[in-house]
C-alpha positions in Angstrom: 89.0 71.0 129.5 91.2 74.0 128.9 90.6 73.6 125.3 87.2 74.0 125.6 87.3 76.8 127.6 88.7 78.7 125.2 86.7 77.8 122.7 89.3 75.8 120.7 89.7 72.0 119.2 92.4 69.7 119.1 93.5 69.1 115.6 93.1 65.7 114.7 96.5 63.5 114.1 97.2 61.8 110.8 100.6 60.3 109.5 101.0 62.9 107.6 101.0 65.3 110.9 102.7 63.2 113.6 105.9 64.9 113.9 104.4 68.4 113.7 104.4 70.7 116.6 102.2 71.5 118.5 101.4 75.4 119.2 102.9 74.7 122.7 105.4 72.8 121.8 106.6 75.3 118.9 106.5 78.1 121.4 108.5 76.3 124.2 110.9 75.1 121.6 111.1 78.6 120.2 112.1 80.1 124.0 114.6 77.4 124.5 115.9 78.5 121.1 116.2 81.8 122.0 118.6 80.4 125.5 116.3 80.1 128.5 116.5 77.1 130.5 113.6 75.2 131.4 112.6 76.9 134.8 113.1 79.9 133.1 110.4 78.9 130.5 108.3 77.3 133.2 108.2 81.0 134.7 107.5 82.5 132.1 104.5 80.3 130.7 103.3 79.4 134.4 103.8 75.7 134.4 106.1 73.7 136.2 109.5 72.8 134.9 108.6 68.8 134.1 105.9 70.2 132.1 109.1 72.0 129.9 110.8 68.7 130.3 107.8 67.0 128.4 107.9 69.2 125.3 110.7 69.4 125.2 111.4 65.8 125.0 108.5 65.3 122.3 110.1 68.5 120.2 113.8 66.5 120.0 112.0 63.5 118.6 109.2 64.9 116.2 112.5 67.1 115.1 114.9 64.2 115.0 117.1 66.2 117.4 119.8 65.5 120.1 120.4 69.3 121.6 118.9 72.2 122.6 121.6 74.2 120.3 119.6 72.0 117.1 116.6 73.9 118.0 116.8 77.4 116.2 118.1 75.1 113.0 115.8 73.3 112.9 112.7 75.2 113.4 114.3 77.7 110.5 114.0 74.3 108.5 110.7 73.8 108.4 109.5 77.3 108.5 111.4 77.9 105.4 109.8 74.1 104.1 113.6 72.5 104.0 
């Protein structure tokens, strides 16, 4: 529903895309990155902190990570197409 309210899609999910992130996903990875901690990043994007806790979890696995401090390393990765 929220999607459609703002007018966008989901993308559709092929092999070749599973263990991209999301634009949500990206963006909460990119705050915890930067050293908030989840309730901090709840605040900030108004959602509670399981919510955090559920991106988070899918952004360790698509990124084959074990720590917040992998984060910023990895994201650099595949902006720079490592």
């Amino acid at each position: 529903m929220e999607l459609l309210a703002t007018g966008e899609t989901a993308r559709k999910r092929t092999v070749d895309t599973q263990f991209d992130l999301t634009p949500q996903e990206r963006h909460v990875a990119m705050l915890a990155a930067s050293g908030l901690t989840n309730p901090e990043i709840a605040t900030q994007l108004f959602v509670t902190t399981s919510t955090i806790e559920f991106h988070l979890s899918r952004v360790f696995r698509k990124l084959g990570i074990t720590s917040r401090k992998q984060i910023g390393r990895k994201l650099s990765e595949a902006d720079s197409g490592d």
